[in-house]
N, CA, C and O atoms as CSV, one atom per row, in Angstrom:
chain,resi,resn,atom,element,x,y,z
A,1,UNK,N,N,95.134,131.518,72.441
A,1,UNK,CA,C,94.201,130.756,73.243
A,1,UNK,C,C,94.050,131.404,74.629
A,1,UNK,O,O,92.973,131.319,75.218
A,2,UNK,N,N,95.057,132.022,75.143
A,2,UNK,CA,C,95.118,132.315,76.619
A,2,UNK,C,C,93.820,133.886,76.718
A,2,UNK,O,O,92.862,134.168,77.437
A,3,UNK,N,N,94.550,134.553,75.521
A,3,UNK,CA,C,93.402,135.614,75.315
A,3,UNK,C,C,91.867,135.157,74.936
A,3,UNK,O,O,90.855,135.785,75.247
A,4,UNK,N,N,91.890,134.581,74.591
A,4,UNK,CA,C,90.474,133.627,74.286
A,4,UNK,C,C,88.967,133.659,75.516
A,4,UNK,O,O,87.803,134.032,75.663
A,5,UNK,N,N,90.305,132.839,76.249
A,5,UNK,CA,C,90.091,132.466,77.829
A,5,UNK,C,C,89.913,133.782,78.344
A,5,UNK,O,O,88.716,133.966,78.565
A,6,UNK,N,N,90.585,134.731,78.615
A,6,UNK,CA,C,90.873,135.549,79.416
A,6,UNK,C,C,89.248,136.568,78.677
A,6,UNK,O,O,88.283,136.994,79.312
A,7,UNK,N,N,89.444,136.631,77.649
A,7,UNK,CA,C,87.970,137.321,77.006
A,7,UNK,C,C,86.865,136.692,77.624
A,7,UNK,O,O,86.067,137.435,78.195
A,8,UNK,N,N,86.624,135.292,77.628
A,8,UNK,CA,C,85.721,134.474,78.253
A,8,UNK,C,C,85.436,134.797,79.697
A,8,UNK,O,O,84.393,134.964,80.330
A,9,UNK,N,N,86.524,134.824,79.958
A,9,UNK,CA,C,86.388,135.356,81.725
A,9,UNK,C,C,86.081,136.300,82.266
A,9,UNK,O,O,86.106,136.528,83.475
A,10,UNK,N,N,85.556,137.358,80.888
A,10,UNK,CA,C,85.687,138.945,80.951
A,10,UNK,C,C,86.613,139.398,81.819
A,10,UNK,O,O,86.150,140.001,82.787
A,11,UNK,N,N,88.116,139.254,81.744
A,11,UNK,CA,C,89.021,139.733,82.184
A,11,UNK,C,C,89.685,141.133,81.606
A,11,UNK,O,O,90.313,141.196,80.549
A,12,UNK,N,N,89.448,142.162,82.433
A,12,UNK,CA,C,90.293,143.305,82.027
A,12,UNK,C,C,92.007,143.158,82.029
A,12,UNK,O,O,92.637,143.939,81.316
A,13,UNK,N,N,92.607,142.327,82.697
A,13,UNK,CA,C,93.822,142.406,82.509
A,13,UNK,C,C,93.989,140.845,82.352
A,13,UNK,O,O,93.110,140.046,82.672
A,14,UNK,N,N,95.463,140.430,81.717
A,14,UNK,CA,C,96.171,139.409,81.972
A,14,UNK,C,C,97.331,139.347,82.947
A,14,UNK,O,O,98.256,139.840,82.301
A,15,UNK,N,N,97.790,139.020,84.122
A,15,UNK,CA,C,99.052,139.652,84.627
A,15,UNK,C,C,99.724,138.419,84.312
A,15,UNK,O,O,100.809,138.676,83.792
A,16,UNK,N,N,99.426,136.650,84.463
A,16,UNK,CA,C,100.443,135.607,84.174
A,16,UNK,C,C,99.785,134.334,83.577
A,16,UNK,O,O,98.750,133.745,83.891
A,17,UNK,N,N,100.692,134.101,82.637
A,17,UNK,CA,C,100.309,133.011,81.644
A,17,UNK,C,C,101.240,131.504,82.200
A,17,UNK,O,O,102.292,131.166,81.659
A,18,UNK,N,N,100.906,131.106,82.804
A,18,UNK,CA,C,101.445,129.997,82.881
A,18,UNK,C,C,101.996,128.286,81.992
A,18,UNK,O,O,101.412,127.270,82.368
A,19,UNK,N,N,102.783,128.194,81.193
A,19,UNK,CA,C,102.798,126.982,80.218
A,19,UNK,C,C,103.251,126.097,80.574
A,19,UNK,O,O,104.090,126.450,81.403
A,20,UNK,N,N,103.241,124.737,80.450
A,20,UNK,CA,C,103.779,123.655,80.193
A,20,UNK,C,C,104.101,123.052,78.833
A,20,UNK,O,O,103.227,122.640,78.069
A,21,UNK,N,N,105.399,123.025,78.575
A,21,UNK,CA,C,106.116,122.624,77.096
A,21,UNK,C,C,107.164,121.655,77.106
A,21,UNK,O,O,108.354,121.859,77.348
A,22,UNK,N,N,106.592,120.561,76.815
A,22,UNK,CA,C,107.174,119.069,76.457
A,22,UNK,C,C,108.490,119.200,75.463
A,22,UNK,O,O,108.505,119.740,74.357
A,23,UNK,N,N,109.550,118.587,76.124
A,23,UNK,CA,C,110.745,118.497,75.289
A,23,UNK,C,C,110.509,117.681,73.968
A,23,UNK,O,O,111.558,117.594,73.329
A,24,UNK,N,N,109.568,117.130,73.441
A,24,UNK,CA,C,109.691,116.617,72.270
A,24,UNK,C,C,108.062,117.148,71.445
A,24,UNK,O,O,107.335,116.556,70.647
A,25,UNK,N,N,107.965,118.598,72.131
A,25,UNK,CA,C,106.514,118.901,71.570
A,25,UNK,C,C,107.213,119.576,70.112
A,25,UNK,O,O,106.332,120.025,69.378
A,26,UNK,N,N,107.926,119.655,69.831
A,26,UNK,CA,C,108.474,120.535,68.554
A,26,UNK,C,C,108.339,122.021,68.841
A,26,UNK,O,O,108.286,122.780,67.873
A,27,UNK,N,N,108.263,122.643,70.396
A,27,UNK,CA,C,108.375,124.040,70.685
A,27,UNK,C,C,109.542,124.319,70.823
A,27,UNK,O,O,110.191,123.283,70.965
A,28,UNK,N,N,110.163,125.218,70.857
A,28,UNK,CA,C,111.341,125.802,71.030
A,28,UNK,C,C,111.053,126.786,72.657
A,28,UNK,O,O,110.280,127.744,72.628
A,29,UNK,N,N,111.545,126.515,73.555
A,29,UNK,CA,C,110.337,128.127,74.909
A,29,UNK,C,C,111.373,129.026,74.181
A,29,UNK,O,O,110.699,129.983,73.799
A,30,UNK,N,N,112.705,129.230,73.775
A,30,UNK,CA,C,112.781,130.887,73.694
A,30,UNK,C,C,112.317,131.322,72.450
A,30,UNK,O,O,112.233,132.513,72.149
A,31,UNK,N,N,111.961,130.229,71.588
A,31,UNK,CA,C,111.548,131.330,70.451
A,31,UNK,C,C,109.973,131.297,70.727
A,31,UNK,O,O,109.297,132.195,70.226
A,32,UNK,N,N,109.229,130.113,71.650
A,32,UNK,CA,C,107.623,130.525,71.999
A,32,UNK,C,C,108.140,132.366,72.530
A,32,UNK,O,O,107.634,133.378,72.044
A,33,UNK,N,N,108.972,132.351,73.348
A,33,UNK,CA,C,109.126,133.646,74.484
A,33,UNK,C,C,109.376,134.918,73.132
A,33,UNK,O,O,109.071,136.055,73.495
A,34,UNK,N,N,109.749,134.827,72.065
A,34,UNK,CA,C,110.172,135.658,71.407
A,34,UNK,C,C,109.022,135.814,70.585
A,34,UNK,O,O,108.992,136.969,70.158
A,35,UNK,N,N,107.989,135.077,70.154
A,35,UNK,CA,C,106.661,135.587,69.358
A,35,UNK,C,C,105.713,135.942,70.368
A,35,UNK,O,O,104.742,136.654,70.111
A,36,UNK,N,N,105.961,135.453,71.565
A,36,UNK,CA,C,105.152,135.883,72.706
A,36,UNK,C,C,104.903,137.621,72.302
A,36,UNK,O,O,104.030,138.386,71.894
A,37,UNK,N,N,106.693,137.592,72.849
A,37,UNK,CA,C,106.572,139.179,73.148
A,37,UNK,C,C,106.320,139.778,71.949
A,37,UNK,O,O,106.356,141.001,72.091
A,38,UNK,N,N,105.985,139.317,70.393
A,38,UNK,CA,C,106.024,140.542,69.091
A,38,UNK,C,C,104.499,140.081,69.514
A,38,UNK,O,O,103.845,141.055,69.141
A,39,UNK,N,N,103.764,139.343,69.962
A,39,UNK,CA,C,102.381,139.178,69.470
A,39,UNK,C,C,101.462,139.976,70.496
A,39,UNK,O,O,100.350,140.405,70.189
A,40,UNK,N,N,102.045,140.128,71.743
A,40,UNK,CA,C,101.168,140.705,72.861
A,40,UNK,C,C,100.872,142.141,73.141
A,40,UNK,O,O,99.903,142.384,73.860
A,41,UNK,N,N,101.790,143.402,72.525
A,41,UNK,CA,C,101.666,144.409,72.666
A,41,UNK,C,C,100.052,145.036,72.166
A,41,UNK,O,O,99.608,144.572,71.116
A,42,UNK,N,N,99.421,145.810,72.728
A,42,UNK,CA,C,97.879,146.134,72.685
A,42,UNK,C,C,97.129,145.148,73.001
A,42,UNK,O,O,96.059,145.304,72.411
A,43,UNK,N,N,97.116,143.966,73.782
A,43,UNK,CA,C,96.154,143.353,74.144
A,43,UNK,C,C,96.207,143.467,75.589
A,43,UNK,O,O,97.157,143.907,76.236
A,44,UNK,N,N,94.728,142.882,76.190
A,44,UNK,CA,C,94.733,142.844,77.408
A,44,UNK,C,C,96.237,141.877,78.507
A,44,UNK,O,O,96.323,141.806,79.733
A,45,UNK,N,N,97.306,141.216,77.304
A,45,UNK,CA,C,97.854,140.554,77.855
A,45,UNK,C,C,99.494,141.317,77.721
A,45,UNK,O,O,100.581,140.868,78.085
A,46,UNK,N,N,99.187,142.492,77.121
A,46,UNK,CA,C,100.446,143.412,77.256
A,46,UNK,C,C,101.809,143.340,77.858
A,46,UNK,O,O,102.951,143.340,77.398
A,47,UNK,N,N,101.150,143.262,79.356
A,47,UNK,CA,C,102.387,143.016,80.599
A,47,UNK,C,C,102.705,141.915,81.116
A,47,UNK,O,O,103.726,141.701,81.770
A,48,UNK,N,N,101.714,141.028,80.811
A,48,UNK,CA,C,102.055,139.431,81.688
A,48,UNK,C,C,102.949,138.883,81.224
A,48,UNK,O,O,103.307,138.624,80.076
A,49,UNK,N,N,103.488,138.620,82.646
A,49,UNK,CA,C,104.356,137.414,82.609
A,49,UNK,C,C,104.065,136.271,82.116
A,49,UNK,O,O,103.002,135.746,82.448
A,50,UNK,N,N,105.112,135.498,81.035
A,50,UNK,CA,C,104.917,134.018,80.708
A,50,UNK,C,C,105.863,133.051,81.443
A,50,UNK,O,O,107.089,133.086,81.549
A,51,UNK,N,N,105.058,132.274,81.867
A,51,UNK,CA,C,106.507,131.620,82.508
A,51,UNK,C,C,106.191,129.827,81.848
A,51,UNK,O,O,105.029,129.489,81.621
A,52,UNK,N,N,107.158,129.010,81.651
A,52,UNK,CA,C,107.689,127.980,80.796
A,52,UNK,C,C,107.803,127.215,82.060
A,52,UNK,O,O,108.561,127.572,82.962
A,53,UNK,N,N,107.056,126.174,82.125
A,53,UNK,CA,C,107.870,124.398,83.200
A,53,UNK,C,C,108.030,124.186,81.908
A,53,UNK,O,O,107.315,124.739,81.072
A,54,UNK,N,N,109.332,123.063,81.498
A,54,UNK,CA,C,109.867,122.450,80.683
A,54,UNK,C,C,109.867,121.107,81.170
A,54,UNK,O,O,110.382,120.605,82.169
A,55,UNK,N,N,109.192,120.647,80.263
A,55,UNK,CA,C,108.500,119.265,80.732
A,55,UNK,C,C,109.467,117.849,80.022
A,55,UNK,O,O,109.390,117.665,78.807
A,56,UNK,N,N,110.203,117.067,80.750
A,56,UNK,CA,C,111.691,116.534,79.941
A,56,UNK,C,C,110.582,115.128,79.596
A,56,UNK,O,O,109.558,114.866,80.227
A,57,UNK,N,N,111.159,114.343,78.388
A,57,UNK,CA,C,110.428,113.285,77.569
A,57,UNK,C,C,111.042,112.312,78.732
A,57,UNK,O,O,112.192,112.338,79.170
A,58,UNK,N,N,109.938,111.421,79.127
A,58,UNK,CA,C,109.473,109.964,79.863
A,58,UNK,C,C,108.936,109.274,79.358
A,58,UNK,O,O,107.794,109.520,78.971
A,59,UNK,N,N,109.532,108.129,79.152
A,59,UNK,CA,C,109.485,107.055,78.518
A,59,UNK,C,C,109.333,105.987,79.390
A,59,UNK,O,O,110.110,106.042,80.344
A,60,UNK,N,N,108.300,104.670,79.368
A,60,UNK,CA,C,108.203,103.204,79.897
A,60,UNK,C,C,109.121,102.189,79.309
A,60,UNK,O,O,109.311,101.978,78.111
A,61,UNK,N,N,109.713,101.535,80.430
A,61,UNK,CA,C,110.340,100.250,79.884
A,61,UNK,C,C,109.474,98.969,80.508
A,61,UNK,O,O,109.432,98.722,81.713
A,62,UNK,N,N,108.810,98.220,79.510
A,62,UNK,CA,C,108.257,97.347,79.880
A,62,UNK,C,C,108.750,96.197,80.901
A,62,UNK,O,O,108.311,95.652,81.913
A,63,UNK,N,N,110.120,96.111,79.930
A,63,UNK,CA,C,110.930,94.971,80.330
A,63,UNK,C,C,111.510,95.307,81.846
A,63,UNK,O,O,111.217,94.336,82.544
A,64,UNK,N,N,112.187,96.256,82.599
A,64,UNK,CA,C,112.310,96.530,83.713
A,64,UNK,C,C,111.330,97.037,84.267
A,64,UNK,O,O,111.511,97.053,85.485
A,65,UNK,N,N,110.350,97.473,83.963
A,65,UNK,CA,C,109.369,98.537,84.855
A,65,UNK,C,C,109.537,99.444,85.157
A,65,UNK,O,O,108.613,99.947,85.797
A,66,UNK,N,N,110.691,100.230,84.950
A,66,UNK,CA,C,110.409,101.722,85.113
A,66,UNK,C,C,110.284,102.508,83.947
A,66,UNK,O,O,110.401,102.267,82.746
A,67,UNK,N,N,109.923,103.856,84.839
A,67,UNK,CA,C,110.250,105.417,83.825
A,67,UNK,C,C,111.415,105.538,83.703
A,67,UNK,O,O,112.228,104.888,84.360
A,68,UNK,N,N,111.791,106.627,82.599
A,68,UNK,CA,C,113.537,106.678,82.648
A,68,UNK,C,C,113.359,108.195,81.514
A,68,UNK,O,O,112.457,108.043,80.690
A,69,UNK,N,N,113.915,109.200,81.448
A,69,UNK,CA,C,114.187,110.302,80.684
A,69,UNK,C,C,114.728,110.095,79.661
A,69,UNK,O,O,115.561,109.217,79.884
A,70,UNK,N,N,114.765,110.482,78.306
A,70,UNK,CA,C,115.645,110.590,77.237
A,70,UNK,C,C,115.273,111.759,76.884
A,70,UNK,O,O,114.389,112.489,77.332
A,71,UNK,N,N,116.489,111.974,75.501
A,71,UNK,CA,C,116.246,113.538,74.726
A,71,UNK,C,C,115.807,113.289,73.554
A,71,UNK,O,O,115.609,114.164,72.711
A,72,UNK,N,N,115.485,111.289,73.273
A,72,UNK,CA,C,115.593,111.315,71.667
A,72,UNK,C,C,114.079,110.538,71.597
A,72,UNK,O,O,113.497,110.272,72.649
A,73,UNK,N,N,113.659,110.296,70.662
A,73,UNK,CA,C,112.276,110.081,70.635
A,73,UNK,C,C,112.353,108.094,70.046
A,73,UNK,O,O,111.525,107.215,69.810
A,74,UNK,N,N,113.922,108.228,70.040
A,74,UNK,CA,C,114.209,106.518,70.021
A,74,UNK,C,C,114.933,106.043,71.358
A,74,UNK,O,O,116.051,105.586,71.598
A,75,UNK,N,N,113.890,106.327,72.069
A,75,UNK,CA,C,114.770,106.014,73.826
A,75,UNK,C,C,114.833,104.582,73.666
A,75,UNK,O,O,114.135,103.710,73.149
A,76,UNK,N,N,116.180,104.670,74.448
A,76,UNK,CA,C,116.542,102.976,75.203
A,76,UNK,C,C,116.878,103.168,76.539
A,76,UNK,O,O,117.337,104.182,77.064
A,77,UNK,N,N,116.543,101.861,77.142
A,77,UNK,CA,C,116.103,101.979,78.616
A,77,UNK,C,C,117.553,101.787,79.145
A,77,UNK,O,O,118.230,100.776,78.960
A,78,UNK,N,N,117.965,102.985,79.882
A,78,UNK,CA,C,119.272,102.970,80.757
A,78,UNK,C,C,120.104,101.477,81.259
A,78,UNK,O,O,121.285,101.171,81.094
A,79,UNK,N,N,119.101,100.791,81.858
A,79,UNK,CA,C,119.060,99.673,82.658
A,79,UNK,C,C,119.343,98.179,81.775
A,79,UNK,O,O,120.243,97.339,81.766
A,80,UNK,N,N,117.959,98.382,81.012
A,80,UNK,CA,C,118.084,96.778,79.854
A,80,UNK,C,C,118.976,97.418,78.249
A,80,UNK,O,O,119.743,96.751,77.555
A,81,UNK,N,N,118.634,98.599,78.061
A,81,UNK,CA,C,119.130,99.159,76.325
A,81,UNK,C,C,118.156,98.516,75.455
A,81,UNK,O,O,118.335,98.219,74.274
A,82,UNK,N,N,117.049,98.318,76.190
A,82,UNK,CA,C,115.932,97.965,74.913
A,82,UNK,C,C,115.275,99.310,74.338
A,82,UNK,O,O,115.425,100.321,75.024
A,83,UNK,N,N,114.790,99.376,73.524
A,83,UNK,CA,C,113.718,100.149,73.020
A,83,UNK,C,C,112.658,100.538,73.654
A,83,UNK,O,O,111.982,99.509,73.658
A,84,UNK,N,N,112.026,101.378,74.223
A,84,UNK,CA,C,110.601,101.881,74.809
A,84,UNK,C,C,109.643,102.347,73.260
A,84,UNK,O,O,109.960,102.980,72.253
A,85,UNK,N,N,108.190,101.572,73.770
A,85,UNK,CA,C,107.559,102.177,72.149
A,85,UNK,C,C,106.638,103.020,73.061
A,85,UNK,O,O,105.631,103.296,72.409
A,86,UNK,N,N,106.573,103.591,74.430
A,86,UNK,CA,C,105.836,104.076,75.307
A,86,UNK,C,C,106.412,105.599,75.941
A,86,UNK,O,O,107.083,105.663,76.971
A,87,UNK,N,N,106.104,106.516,75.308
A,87,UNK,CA,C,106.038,107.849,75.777
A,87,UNK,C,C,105.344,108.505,76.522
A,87,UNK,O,O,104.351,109.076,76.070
A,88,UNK,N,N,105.781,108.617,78.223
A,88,UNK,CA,C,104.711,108.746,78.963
A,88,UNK,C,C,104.489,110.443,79.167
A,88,UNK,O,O,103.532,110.924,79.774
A,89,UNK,N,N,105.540,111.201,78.551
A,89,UNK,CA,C,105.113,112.748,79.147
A,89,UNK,C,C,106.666,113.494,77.763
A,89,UNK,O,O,107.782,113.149,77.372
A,90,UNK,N,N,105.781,114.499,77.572
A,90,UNK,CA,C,107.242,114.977,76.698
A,90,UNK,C,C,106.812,116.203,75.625
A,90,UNK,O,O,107.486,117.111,75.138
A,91,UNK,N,N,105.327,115.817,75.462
A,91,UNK,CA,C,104.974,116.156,74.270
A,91,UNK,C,C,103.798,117.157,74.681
A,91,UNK,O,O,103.024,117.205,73.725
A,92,UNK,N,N,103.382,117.927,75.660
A,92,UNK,CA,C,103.000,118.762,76.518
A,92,UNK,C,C,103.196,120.414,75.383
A,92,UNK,O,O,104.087,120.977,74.747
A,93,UNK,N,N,101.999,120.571,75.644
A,93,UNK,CA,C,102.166,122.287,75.069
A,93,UNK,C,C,100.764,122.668,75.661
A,93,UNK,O,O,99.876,122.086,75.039
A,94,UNK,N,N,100.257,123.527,76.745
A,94,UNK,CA,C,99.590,123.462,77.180
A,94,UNK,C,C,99.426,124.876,78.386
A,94,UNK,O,O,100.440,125.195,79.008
A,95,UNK,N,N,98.403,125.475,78.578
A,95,UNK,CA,C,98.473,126.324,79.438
A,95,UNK,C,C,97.789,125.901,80.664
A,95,UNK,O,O,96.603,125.601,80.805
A,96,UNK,N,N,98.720,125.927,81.515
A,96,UNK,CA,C,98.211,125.251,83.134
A,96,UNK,C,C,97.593,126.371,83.396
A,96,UNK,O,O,96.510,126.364,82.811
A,97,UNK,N,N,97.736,127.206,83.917
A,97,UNK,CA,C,96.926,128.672,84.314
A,97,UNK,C,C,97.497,129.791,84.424
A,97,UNK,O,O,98.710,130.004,84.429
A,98,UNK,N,N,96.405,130.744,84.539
A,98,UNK,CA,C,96.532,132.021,84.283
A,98,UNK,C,C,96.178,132.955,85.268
A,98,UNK,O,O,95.215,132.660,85.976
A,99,UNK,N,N,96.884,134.262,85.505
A,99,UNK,CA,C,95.904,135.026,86.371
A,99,UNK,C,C,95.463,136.272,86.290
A,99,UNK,O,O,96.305,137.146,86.086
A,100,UNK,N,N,94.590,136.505,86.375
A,100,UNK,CA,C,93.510,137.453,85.299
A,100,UNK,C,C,93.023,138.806,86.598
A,100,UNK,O,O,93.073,138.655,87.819
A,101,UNK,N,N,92.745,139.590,86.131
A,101,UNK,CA,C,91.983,140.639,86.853
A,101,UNK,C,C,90.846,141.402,86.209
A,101,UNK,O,O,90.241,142.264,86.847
């Protein structure tokens, strides 16, 4: 997709790919980082840097009102130990930006 873009932009180079990847998107970043690098050699995106924010799963608790982090996709709220059926961020796979020449 980033080459896509970067074709669109008529960009001769790629120098940085920027991602955002949600802890419960089912990505792995070092093995994204490891097909990265078998997939990029001969393209305009050869040399760029990828760089990974790792985006941790947030969850709503109705019953107290706040956000609160978990690792499991059956969060309970720190505070009450209820159940959250509300996933507010986690699931992120996404390219924030890029920078092109």
């Amino acid at each position: 997709m980033a080459l896509e873009k970067a074709r669109e932009a008529r960009a001769a180079r790629v120098d940085v790919i920027h991602l955002r990847i949600g802890a419960l998107s089912g990505v792995v970043p070092d093995a994204l980082r490891f097909a990265y690098e078998a997939l990029i050699p001969g393209t305009i995106a050869q040399k760029a840097e990828l760089t990974i924010e790792e985006v941790p799963a947030r969850f709503w608790c109705a019953e107290c009102h706040q956000e609160f982090e978990s690792e499991d996709m059956l969060a309970e709220c720190p505070r009450c130990s209820r159940p959250s059926g509300e996933l507010r961020a986690g699931r992120e796979m996404e390219i924030t930006s890029m920078e092109i020449e």
